[in-house]
N, C-alpha and C positions, 0 to 999 in steps of 0.2 A: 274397653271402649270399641275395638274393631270389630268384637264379634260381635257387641252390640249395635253397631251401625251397618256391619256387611253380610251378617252372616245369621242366616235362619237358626232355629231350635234345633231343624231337622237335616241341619248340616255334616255329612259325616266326612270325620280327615280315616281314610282307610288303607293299610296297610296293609299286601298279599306276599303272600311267604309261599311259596313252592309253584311259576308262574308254568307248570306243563302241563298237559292233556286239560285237567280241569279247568286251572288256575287261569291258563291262558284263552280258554274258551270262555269262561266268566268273563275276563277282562271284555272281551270283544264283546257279550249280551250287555255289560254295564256301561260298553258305549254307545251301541245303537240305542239306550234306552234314555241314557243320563240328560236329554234334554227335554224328552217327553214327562219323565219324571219333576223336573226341576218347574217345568211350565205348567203343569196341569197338575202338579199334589205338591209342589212347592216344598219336595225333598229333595238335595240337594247332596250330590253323593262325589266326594273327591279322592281320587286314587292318586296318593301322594307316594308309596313307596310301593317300590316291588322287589322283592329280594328271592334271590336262589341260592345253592350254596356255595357259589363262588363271586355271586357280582350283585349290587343293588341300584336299581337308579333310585332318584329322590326327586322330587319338585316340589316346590313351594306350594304354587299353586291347584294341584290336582286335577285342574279342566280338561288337558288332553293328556292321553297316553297311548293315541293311538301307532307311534312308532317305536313303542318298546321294544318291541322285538329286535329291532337293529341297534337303539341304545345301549339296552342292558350289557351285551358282550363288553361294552366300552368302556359301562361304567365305574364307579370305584371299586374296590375291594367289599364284602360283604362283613358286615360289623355291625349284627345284632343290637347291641345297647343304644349305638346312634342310629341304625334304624329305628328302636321302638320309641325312642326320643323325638327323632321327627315326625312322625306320624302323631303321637301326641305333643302337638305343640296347643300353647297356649293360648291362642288366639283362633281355636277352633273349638265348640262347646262339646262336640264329643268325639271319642277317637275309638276305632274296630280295629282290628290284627284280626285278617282273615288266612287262616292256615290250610292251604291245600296241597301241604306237604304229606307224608306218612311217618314221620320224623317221632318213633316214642322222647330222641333228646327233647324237642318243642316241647311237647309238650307238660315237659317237669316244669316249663316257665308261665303257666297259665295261672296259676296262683298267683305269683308276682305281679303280673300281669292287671290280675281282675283287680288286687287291691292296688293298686297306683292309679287304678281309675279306668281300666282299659272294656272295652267290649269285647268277647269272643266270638267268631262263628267260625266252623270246621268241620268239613267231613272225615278225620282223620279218626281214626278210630282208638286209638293206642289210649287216649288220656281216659275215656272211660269205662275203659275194660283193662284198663293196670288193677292196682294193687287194692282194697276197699277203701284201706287208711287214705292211701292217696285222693280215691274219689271221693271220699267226703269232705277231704279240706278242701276241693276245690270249689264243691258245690257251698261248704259254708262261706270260702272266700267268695263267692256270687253274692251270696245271702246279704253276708253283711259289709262291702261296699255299695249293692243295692248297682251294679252292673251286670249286664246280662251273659251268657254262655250259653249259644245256642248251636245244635248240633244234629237237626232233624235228617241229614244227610249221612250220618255215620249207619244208616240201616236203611236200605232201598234205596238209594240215590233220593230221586225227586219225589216221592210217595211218601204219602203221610202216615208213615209207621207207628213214627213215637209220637207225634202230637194225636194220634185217635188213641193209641194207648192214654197217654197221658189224660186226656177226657174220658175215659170209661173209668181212669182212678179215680181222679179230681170229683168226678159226680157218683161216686159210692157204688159201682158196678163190681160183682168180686168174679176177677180172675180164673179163671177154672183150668185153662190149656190155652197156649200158642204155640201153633206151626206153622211151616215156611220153608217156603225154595228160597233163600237170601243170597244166592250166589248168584248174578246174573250169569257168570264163567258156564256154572255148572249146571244152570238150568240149558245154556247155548246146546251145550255137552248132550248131554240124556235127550233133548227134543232132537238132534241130529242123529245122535248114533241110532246104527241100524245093520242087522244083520251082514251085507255088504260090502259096509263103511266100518271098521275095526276099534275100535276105541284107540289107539295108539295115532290113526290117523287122524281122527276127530280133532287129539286133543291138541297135533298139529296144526290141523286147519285153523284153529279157533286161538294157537298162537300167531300165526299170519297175517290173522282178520284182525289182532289187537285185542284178542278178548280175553285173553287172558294177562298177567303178569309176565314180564322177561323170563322169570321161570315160573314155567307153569305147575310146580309143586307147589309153590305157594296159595296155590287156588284149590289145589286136590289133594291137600294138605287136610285140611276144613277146620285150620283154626282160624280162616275170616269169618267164617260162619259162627264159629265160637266165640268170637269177639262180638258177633251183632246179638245171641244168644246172650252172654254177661251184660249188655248194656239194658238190651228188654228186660227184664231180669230186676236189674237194679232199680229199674224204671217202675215196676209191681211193689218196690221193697221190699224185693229177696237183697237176701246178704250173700253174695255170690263171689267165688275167686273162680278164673278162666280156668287155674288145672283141676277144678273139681266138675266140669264141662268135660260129661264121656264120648271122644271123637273117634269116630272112623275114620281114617284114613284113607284113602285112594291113590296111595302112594307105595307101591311094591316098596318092603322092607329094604330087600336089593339093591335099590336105587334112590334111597334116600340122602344119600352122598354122592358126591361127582360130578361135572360140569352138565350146564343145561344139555348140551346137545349129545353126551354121551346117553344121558336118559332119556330123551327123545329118541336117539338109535334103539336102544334096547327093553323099551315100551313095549314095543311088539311083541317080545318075548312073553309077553303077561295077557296078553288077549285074548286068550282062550279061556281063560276065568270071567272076565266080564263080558263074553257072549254069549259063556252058559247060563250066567244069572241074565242076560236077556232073552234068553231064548225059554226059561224056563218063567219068565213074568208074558211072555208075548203066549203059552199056551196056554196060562189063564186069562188070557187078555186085559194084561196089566201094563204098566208103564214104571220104567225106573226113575225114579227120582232121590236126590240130594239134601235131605230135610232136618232142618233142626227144630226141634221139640222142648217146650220149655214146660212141666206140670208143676204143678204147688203140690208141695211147699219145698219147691228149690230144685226140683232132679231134671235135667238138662241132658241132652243129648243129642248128638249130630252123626248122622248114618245113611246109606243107600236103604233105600226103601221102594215097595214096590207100592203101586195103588191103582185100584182097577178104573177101566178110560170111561166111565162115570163119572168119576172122582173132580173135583176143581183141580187139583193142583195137577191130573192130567189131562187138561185141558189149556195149559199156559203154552204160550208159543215163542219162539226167538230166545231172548234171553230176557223174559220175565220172571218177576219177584212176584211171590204171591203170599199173604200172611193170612190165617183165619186166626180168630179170638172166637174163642168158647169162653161166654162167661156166665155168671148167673140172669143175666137179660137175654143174652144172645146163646141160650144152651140148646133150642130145636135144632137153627139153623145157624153155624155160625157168621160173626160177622168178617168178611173178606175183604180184605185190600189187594188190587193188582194192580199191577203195568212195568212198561218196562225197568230193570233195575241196578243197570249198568252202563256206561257210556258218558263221555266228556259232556254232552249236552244234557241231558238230562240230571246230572250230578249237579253239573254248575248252575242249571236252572233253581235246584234246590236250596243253592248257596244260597243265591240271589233272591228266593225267595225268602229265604231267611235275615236276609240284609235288609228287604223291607218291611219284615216284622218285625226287626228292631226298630227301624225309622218310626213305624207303626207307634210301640211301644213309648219312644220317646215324646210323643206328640203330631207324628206325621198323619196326612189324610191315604194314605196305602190301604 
């Protein structure tokens, strides 16, 4: 009877799990917006819980949050079950667990999750580029509670990666090739570096600016890009597992072990190799780029590439995400998605935008 007397169709009780870089820049877009939304499309969005992994706050009511920041430290202990339990309470008609963690544990819980009734939304990428068995229970646990799992933010941040794939399947287009600069990291990387500027320095610079990960082997590594590779991938119905994704590496064998900053000193040492592959794409008048490659039926690969400055993909700037689709409608020219594809604003915009294509879904005017 309360949610019958108080509470719209398109009211959501939401629950954020991992509240940093992203998480916490969401929060702050979902309050400057939360009243314009409530007033004018009469969706109704409450951030009842926020949890990290040491502390949670909780509110009943979800209206403001805008002093978590100083809360949370304070709050209780962090205790997932009674987290996800508040968040779906009973007196609210639908309930999100938004994960802006990187947490592969989380994500073993989205099954449970979806059938107890729950919504997903996540740019985390671990749950569908694990194992296939794993991603098809999750996507049948979707299926049939007939709850959503949405996740257009696990590939280019705010770009509409997988919902234009998704429409070129959905309406009988077949697939032919996709490729992609998917590393915002790595696209910063290659558009910077230059004769001059030594790649060891670069990829300093570009951990200072925040553009990278705390360790920046995890970016020049290219199993994030293999991760966004396996999820496109699945998205085609290919049947795909992450180690059967052929990676390059950009990570000297020599320093694939040992603390960030010892690798960071002794980067240098390898410079000479990635000058000469630039120096020798700069007298064909090429441009290095970071690209992963997906061809049917299934063969997958992620490598430095060079491509002449004609090229779209050299033509991106900062740190943009660029994808083309060659498919049988789109095989003259293909079809390209660009813009920026890394960065708290942009990511969380994507969340967000995702939050109200659920709203959408449920009945909302979004």
């Amino acid at each position: 009877m309360h949610a019958a007397f108080y509470l719209s169709n398109q009211t959501l009780s939401i629950g954020l799990i991992g509240p940093g870089h992203i998480g916490g820049t969401l929060l702050d877009q979902l309050s400057a917006q939360m009243q314009t939304l409530k007033d004018e499309f009469k969706i109704d969005l409450r951030v009842r819980g926020i949890l990290n992994s040491s502390r949670m706050w909780l509110d009943d009511r979800g209206r403001s949050w805008e002093g978590w920041r100083e809360a949370l430290p304070q709050s209780r202990p962090s205790d997932l079950e009674a987290f996800v339990n508040h968040v779906q309470a009973d007196h609210f008609p639908h309930a999100v667990i938004v994960d802006c963690s990187s947490s592969a544990e989380l994500t073993g819980h989205y099954p449970a999750w979806l059938e107890r009734g729950i919504h997903i939304i996540t740019p985390n990428k671990k749950a569908n580029s694990a194992s296939m068995d794993f991603y098809r229970a999750l996507r049948a646990s979707s299926r049939a509670t007939n709850r959503h799992y949405l996740y257009e933010t696990t590939v280019g941040a705010g770009l509409p990666i997988i919902n234009t794939l998704r429409d070129l399947v959905q309406t009988g287009d077949q697939i032919l090739k996709i490729e992609g600069v998917l590393s915002g990291t790595l696209a910063y990387i290659f558009n910077t570096l230059e004769p001059s500027r030594p790649f060891s320095q670069v990829v300093r610079e570009a951990r200072e600016k925040g553009y990278t990960e705390p360790d920046p082997r995890d970016d020049l590594s290219g199993m994030d890009v293999a991760r966004k590779l396996v999820i496109l991938a699945r998205e085609m119905g290919l049947r795909l597992e992450l180690e059967e994704v052929r990676i390059e590496s950009l990570v000297p064998e020599a320093l694939r072990h040992g603390s960030v900053e010892e690798f960071l000193d002794r980067l240098g040492e390898h410079d000479q190799a990635m000058a000469g592959l630039l120096e020798r794409a700069r007298q064909h008048d090429e441009v290095l780029r970071y690209v992963g490659v997906i061809e049917t039926p299934g063969k997958c690969s992620v490598a430095l590439q060079t491509y002449p400055r004609t090229h779209a993909f050299a033509r991106i700037r900062g740190n943009d995400n660029i994808v083309a689709f060659t498919t049988q409608r789109y095989h003259t020219f293909s079809l390209i998605v660009q813009g920026p594809g890394a960065g708290p604003e942009v990511t969380a915009g994507g969340v967000f935008a995702d939050l109200l294509r659920l709203a959408s879904y449920l009945g909302g005017s979004a």
